[in-house]
SEGU-804500 format. One record per residue: residue in one letter; x, y, z of N, C-alpha, C in turn. Coordinates in Angstrom, 1 decimal. Layout:
<drenros>
+-----+--------+--------+--------+--------+--------+--------+--------+--------+--------+
! res !    n_u !    n_v !    n_w !   ca_u !   ca_v !   ca_w !    c_u !    c_v !    c_w !
+-----+--------+--------+--------+--------+--------+--------+--------+--------+--------+
!   a !      X !      Y !      Z !      X !      Y !      Z !      X !      Y !      Z !
...
+-----+--------+--------+--------+--------+--------+--------+--------+--------+--------+
</drenros>
This chain:
<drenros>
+-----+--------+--------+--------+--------+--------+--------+--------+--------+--------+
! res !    n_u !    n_v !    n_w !   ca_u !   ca_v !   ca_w !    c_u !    c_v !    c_w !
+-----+--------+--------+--------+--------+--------+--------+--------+--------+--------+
!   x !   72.2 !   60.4 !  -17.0 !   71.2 !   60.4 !  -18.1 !   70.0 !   61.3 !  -17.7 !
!   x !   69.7 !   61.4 !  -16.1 !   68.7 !   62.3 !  -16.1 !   69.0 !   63.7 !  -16.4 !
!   x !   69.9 !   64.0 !  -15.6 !   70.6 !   65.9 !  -16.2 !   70.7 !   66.2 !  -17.2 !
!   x !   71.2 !   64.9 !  -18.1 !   71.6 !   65.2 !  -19.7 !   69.4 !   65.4 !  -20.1 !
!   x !   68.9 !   64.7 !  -19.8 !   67.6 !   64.5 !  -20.3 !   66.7 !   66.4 !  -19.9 !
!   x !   67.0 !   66.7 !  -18.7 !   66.6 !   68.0 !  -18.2 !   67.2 !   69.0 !  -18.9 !
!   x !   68.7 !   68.8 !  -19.2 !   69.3 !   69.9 !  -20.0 !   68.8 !   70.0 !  -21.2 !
!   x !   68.2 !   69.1 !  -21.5 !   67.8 !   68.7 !  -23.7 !   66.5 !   69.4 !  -23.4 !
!   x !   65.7 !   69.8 !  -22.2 !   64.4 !   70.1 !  -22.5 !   63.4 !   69.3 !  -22.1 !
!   x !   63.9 !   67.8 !  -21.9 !   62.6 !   66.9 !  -21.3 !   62.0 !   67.3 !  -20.2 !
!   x !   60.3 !   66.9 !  -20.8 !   59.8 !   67.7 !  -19.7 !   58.9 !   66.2 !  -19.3 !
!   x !   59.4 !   64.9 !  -18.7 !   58.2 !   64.0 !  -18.7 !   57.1 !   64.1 !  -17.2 !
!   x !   55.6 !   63.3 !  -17.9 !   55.1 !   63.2 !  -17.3 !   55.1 !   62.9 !  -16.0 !
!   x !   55.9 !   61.3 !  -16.2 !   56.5 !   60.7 !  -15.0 !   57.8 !   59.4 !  -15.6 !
!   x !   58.7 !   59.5 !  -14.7 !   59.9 !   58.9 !  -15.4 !   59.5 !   57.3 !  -14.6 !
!   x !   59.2 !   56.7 !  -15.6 !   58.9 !   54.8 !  -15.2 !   60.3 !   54.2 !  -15.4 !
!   x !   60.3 !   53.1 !  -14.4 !   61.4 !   52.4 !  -14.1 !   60.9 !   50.9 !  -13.5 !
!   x !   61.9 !   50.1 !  -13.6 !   61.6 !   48.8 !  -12.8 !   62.4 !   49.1 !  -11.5 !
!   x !   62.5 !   48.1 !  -10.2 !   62.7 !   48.1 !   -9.3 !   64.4 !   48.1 !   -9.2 !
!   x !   64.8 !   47.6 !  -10.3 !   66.6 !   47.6 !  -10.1 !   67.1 !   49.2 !  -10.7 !
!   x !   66.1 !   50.0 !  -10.8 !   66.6 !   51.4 !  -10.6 !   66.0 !   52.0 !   -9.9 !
!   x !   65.2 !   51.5 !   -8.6 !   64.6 !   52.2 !   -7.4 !   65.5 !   52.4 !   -6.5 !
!   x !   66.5 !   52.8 !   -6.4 !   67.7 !   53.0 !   -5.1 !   67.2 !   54.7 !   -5.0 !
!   x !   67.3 !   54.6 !   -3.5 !   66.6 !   56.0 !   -3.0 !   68.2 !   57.1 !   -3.7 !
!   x !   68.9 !   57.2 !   -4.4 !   69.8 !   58.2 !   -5.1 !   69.1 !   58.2 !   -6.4 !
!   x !   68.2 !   57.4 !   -7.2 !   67.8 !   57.5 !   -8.2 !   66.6 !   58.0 !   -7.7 !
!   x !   65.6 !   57.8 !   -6.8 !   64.4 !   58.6 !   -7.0 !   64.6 !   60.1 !   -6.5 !
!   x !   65.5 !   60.2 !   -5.3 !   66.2 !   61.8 !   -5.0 !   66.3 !   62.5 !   -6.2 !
!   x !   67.3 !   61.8 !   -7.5 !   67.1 !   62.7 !   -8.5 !   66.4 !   63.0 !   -9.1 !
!   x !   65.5 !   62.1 !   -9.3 !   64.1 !   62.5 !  -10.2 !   63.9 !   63.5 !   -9.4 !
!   x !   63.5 !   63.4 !   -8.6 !   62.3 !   64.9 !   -7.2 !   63.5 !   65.9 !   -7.7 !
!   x !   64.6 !   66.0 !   -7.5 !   65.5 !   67.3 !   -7.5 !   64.9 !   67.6 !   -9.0 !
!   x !   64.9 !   67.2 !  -10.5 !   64.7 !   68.0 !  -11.4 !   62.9 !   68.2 !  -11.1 !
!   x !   62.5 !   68.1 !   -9.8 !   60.9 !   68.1 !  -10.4 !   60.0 !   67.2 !  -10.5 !
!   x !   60.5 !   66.1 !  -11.1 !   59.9 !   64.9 !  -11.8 !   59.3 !   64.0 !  -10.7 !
!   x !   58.4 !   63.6 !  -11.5 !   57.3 !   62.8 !  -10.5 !   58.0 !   61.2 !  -11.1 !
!   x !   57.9 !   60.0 !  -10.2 !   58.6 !   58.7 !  -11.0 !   57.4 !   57.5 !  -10.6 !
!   x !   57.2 !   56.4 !  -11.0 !   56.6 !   55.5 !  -11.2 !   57.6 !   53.9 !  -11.2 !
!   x !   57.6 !   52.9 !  -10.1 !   58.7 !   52.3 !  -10.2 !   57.7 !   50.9 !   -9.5 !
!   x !   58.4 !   49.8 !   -9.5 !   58.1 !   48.5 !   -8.4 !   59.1 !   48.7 !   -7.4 !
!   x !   58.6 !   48.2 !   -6.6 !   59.4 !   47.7 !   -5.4 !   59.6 !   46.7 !   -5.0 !
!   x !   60.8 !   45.8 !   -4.6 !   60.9 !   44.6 !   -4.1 !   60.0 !   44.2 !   -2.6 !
!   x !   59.6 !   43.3 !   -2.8 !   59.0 !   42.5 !   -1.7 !   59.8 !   42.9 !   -0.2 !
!   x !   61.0 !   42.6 !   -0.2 !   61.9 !   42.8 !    0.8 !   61.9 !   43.9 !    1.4 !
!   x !   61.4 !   45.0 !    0.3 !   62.2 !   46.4 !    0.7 !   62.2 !   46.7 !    2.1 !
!   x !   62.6 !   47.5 !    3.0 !   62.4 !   47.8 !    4.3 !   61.7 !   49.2 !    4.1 !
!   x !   60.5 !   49.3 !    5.0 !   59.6 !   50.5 !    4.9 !   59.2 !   50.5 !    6.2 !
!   x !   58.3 !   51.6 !    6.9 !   57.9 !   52.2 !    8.2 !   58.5 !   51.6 !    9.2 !
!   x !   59.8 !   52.2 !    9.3 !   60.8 !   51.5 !   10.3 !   60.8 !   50.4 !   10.4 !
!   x !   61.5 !   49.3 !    9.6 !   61.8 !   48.1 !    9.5 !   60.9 !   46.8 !    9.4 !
!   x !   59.9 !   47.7 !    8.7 !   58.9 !   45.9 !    8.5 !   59.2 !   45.9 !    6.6 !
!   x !   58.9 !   44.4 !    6.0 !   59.2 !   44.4 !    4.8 !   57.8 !   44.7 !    4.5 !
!   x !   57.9 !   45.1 !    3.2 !   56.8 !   45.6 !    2.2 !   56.1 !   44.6 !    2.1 !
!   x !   56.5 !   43.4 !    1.9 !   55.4 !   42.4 !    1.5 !   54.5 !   42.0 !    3.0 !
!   x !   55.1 !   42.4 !    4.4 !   54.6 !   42.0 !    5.5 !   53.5 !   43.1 !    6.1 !
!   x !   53.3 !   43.9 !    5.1 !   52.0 !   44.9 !    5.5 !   51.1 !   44.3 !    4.6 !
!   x !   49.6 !   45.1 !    5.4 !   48.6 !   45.3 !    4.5 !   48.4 !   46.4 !    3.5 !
!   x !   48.1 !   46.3 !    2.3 !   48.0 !   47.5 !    1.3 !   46.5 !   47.4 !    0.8 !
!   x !   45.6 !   48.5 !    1.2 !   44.5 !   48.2 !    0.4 !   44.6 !   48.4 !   -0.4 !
!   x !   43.3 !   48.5 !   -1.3 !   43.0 !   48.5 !   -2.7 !   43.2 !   49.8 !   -3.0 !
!   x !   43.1 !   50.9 !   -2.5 !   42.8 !   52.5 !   -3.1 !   44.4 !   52.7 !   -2.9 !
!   x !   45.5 !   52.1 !   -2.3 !   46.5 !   52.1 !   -1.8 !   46.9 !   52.9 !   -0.5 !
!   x !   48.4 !   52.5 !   -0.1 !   48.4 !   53.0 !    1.3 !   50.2 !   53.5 !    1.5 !
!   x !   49.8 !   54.9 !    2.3 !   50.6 !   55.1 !    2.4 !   52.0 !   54.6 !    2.8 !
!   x !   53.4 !   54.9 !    2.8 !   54.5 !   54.1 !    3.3 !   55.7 !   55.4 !    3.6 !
!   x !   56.4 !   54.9 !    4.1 !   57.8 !   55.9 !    4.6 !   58.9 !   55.0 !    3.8 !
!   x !   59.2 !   55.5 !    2.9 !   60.4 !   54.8 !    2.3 !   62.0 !   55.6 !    3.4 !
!   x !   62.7 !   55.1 !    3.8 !   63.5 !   55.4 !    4.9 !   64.8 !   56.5 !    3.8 !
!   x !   64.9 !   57.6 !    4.1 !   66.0 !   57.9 !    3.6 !   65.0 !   59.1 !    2.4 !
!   x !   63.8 !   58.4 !    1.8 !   63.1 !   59.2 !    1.2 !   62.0 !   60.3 !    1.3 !
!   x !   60.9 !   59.2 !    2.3 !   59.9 !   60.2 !    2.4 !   58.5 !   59.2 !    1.9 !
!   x !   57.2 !   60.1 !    2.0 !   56.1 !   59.2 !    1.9 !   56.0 !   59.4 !    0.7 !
!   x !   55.5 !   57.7 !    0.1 !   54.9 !   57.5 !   -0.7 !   53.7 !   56.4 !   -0.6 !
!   x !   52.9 !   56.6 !   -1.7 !   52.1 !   55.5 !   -1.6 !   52.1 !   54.4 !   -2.8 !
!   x !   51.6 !   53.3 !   -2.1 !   51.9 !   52.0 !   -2.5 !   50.9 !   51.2 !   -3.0 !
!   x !   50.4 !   50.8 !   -4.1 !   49.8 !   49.5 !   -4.6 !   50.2 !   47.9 !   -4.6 !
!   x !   49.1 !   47.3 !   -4.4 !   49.9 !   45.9 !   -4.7 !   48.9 !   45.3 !   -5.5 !
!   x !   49.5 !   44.3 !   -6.4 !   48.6 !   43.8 !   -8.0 !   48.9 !   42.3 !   -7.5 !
!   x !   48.0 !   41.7 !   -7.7 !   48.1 !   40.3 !   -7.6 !   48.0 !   40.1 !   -9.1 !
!   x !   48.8 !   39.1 !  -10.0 !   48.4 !   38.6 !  -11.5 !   47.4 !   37.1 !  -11.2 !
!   x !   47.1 !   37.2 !  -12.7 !   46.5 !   35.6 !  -12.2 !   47.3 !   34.6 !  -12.0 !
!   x !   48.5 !   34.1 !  -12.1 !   49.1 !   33.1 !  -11.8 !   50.1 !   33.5 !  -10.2 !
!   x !   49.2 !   34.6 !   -9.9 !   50.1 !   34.4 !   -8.3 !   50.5 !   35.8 !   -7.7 !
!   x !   51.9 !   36.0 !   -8.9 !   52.7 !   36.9 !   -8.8 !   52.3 !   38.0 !   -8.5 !
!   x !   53.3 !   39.0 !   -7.4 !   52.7 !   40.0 !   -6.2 !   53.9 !   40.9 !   -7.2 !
!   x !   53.1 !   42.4 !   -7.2 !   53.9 !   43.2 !   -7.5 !   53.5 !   44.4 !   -6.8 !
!   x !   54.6 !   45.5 !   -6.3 !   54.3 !   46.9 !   -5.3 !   54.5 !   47.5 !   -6.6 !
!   x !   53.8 !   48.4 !   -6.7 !   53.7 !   50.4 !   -7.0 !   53.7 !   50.9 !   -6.4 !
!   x !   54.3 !   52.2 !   -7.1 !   54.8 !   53.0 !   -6.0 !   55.0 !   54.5 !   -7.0 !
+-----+--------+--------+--------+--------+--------+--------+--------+--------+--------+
</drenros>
């Protein structure tokens, strides 16, 4: 879908996604046509050599991370009001 989208001329901002299309082959292809992406991340994920994402500290302005296989990104974390933790990325 993304090639077909690059061949038609799409030129996006940034390609947003939820977490069940964050597999480090899907964000590789974004970077290969260029594209900047916008995604969550699972709590579990494994980041800076094997600690989970939810077992770091993330400040407020956000903080950098090594996604393994990928490369750096940085990371937000949103608390909602009824609890729920969500990563940016």
């Amino acid at each position: 879908m993304l090639a077909l989208a690059k061949k038609r001329g799409i030129k996006p901002e940034a390609v947003a996604m939820d977490a069940w299309y964050s597999s480090l082959d899907n964000l590789k292809s974004i970077r290969s046509h260029g594209w900047v992406w916008v995604t969550t991340l699972r709590k579990n994920r494994i980041v800076n050599r094997n600690i989970q994402l939810n077992k770091l500290d993330i400040s407020e302005e956000g903080t950098p991370i090594h996604l393994r296989g990928y490369g750096w990104v940085t990371v937000f974390k949103f608390t909602a009001k009824n609890g729920r933790i969500d990563y940016l990325t």
